[in-house]
C-alpha positions as CSV (number, residue, x, y, z in Angstrom):
1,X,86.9,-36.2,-78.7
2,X,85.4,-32.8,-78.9
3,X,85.8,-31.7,-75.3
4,X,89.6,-33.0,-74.4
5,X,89.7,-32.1,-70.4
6,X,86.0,-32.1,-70.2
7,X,86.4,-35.5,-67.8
8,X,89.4,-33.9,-66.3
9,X,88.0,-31.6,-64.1
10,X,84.7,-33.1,-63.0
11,X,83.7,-31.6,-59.9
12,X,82.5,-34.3,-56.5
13,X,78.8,-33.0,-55.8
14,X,78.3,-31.2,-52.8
15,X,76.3,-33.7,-51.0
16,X,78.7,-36.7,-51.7
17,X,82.2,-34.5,-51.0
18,X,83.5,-35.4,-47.7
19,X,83.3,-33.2,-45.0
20,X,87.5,-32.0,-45.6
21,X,87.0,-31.0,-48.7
22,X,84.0,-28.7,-48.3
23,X,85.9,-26.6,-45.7
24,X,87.2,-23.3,-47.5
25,X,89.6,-23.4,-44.9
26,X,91.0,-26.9,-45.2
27,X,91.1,-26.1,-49.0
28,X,93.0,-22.8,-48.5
29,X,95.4,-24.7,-46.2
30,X,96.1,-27.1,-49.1
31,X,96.4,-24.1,-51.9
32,X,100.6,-24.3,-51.9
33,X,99.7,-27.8,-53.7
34,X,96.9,-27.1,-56.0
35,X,97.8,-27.0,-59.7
36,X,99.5,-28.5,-62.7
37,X,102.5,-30.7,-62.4
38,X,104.1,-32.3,-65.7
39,X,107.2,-33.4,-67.0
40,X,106.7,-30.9,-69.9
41,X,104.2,-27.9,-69.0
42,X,104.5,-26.5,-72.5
43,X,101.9,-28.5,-73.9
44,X,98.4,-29.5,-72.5
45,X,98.2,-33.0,-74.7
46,X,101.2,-34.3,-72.8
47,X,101.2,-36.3,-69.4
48,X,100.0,-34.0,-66.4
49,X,98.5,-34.1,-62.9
50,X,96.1,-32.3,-61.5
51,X,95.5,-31.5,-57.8
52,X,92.8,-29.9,-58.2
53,X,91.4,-29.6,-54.3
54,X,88.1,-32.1,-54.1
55,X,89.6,-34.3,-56.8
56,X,93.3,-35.9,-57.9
57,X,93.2,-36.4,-62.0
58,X,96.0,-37.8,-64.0
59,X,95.9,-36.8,-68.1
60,X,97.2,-37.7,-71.0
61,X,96.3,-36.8,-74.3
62,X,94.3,-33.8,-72.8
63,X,91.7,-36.4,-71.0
64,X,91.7,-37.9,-67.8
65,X,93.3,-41.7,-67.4
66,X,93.0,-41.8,-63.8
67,X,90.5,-39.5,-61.4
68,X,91.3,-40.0,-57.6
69,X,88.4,-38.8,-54.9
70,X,87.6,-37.9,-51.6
71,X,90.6,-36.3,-51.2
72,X,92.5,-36.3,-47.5
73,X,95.6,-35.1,-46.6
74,X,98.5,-37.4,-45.7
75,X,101.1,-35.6,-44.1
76,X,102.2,-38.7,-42.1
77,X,102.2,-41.0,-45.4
78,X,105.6,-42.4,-44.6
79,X,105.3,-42.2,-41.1
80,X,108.0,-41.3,-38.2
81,X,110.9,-41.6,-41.0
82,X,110.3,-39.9,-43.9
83,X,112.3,-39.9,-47.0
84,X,114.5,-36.8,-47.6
85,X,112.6,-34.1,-49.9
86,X,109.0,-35.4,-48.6
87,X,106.8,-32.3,-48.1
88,X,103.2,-33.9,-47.4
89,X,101.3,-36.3,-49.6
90,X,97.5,-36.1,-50.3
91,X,95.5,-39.9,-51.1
92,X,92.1,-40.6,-52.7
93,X,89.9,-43.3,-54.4
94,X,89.9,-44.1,-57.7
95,X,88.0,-46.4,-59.4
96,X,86.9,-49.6,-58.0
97,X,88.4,-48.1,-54.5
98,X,91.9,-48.3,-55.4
99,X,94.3,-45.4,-53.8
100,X,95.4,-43.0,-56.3
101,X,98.1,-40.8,-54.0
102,X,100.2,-37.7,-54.8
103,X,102.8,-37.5,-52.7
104,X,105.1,-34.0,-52.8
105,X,108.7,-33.9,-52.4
106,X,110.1,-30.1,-52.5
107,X,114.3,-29.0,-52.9
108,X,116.3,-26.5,-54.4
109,X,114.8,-26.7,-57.9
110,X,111.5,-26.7,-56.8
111,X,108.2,-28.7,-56.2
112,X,107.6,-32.3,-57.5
113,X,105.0,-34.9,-57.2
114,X,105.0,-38.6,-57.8
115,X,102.6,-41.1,-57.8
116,X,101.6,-44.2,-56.1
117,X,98.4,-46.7,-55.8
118,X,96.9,-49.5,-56.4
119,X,97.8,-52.3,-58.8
120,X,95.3,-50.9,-61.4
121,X,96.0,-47.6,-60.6
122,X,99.8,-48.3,-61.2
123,X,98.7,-50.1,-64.4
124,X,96.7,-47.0,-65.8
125,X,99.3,-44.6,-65.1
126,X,101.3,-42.9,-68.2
127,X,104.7,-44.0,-68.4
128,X,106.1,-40.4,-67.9
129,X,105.2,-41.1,-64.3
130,X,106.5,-44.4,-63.3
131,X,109.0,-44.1,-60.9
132,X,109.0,-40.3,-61.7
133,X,109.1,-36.8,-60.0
134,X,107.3,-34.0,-62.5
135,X,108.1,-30.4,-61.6
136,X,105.2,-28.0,-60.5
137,X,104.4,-25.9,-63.9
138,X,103.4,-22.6,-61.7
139,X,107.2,-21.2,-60.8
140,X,105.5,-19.6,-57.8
141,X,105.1,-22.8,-56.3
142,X,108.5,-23.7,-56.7
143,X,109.9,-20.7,-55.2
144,X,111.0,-22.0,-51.3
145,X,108.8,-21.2,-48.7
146,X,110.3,-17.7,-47.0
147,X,112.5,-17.0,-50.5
148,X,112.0,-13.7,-51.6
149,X,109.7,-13.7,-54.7
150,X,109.9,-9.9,-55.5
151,X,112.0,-8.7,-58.8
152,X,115.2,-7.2,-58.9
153,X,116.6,-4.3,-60.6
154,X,117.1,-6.2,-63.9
155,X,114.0,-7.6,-63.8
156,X,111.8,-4.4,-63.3
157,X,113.8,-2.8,-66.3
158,X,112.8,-5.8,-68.3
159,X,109.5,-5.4,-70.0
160,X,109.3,-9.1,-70.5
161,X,109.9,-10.0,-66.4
162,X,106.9,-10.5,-64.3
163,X,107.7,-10.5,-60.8
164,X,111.3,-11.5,-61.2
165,X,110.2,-14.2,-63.9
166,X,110.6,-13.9,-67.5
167,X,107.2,-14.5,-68.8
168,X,108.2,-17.3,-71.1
169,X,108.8,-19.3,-67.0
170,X,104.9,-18.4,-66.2
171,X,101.5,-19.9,-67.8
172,X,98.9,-17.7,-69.6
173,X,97.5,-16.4,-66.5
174,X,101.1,-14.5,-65.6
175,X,100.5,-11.9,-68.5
176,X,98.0,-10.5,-65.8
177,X,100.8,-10.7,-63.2
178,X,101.8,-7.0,-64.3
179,X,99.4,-3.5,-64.6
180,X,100.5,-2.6,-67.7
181,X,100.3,-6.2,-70.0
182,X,97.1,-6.5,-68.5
183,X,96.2,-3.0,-69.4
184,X,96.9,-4.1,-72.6
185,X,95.6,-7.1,-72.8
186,X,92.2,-6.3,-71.4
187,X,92.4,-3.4,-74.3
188,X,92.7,-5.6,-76.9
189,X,90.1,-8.2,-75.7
190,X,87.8,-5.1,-76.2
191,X,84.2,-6.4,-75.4
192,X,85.3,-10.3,-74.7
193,X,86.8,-8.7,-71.3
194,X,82.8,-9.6,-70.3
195,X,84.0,-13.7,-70.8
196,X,85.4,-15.2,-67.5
197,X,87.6,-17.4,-69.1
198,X,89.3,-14.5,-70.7
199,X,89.9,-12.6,-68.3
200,X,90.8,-14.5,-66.1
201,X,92.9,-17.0,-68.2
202,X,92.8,-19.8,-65.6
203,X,92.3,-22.6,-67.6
204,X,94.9,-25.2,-68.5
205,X,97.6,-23.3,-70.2
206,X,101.3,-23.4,-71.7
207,X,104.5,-21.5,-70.5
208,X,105.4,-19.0,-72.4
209,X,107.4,-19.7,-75.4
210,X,109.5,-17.2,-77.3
211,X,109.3,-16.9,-81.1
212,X,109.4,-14.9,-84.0
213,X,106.3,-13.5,-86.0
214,X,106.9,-10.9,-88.8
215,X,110.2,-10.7,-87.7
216,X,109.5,-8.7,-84.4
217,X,110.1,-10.5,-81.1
218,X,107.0,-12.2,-79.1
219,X,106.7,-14.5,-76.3
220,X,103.2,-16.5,-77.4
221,X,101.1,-18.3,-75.1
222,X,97.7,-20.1,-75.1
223,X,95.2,-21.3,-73.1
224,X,91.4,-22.7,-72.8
225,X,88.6,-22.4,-70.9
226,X,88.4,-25.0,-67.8
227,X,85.7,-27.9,-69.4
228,X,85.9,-26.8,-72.3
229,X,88.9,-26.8,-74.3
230,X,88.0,-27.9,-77.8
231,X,85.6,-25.0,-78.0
232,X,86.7,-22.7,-76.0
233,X,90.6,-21.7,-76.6
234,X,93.0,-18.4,-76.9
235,X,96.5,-17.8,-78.4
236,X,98.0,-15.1,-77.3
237,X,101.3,-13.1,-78.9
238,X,102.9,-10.8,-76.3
239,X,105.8,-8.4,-76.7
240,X,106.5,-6.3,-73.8
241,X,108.8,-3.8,-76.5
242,X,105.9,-3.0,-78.7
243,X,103.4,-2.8,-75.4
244,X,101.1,-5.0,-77.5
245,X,98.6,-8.3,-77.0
246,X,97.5,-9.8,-80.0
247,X,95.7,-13.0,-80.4
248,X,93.1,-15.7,-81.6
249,X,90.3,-16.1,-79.5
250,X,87.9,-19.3,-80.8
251,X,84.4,-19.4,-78.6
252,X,82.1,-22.5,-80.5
253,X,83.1,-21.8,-84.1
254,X,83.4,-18.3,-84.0
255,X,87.2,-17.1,-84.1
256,X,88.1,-13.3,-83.3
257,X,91.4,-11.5,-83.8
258,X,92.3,-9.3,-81.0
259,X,94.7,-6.1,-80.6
260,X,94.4,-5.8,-84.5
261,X,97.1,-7.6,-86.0
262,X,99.0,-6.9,-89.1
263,X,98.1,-9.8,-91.5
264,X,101.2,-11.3,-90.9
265,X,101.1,-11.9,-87.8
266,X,97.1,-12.9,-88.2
267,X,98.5,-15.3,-90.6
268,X,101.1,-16.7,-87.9
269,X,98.4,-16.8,-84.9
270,X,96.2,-19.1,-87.6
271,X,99.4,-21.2,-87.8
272,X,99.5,-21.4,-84.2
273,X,96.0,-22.2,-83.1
274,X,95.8,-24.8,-85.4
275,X,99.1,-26.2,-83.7
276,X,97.9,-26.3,-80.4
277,X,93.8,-27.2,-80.9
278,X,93.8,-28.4,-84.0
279,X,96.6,-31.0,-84.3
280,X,94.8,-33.9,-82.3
281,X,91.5,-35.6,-83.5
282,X,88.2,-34.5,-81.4
């Protein structure tokens, strides 16, 4: 398939969306539970859900299994007793007008979801889900709600800490979480700064993952642009020692190399990308 979270991330029209889930207000009250939960955030092909606001997807092999809509809040899903760890649950329709619900449980290690629904719903759902919890993959979200998020001492002396997380805890998107890597980043993306997906990096992405390329330290990371994947994808090698970005950038068939890597580490970033976007058939 050449576009593998094309289906993912369909949007509801405007005039068929119900009336919650065109309020910028109701969606801003459901923000803490936006995002990517999976058992394993490192790797976009594996099992994930989506909450993405006006619709609840379920993935797997970078494609959408199961797409739930009109989306409502269900903070009462279990009624007057609910079970310990139940923060608020959030139901829509999948096919055929079967439930597809994500209901959140949050404790000490964080934010989880697990699903429920209808018989066919239940039927369609990856293993990696059945009777499962999967962990929020945005550690903001899993920080509890009036915890301090700032960074320590430690942390601000570390060049590879982002607001008290080590960057290989965050997705793409946390190399902007800091002035300076995105000073450098936006520097070495030279003119493609101009491409929203870029510069933003808010499409489906990995945690960081720390590594070795020419023998210097990086933490990579990579990323894609939202309905687009196939075509549109980064990886990104980041070393907060060295105060360097460097990276693949592959728009349509045309690949540039960004904050002019030695050809080593060229060499390793080809590796890479083909790892991550080339290693499952279209």
């Amino acid at each position: 398939m050449r576009r593998l979270i094309q289906s993912a991330v369909l949007i509801v029209a405007v005039a068929s969306a119900p009336a919650w889930a065109q309020s910028k207000s109701d969606v801003q009250r459901m923000r803490p539970w936006l995002g990517v939960l999976a058992p394993d955030c490192s790797n976009y092909l594996l099992p994930q859900l989506m909450n993405l606001g006006d619709s609840l997807v379920v993935r797997d092999g970078g494609k959408a299994v199961l797409t739930g809509r009109n989306v409502k809040p269900a903070p009462k899903h279990f009624g007057a007793t609910p079970p310990p760890e139940f923060e608020t649950a959030f139901t829509s329709e999948a096919a055929g007008g079967e439930a597809l619900v994500f209901v959140y449980y949050r404790n000490a290690s964080g934010l989880f979801a697990a699903v429920e629904g209808g018989p066919k719903v239940m039927a369609a759902l990856p293993a990696a889900f059945k009777g499962k919890r999967s962990r929020h993959c945005d550690p903001n979200r899993n920080v509890a709600p009036g915890a301090a998020a700032g960074p320590s001492a430690q942390a601000k002396a570390d060049p590879n800490k982002f607001n008290g997380y080590a960057l290989t805890e965050l997705s793409a998107s946390g190399l902007l979480y800091n002035a300076k890597a995105k000073e450098v980043y936006y520097k070495a993306l030279g003119p493609l700064v101009k491409e929203s997906w870029l510069a933003k990096l808010d499409g489906p992405s990995s945690e960081g993952q720390a590594m070795k390329a020419a023998n210097d330290d990086y933490v990579m990371l990579y990323t894609c642009k939202n309905h687009d994947c196939y075509d549109y994808n980064v990886v990104l090698l980041w070393s907060g020692m060295q105060k360097v970005v460097y990276g693949k950038v592959y728009q349509k068939g045309k690949s540039t190399l960004i904050g002019d890597p030695a050809p080593a580490v060229a060499a390793e970033l080809e590796k890479l990308w083909k790892k991550q976007f080339r290693s499952q058939p279209k």
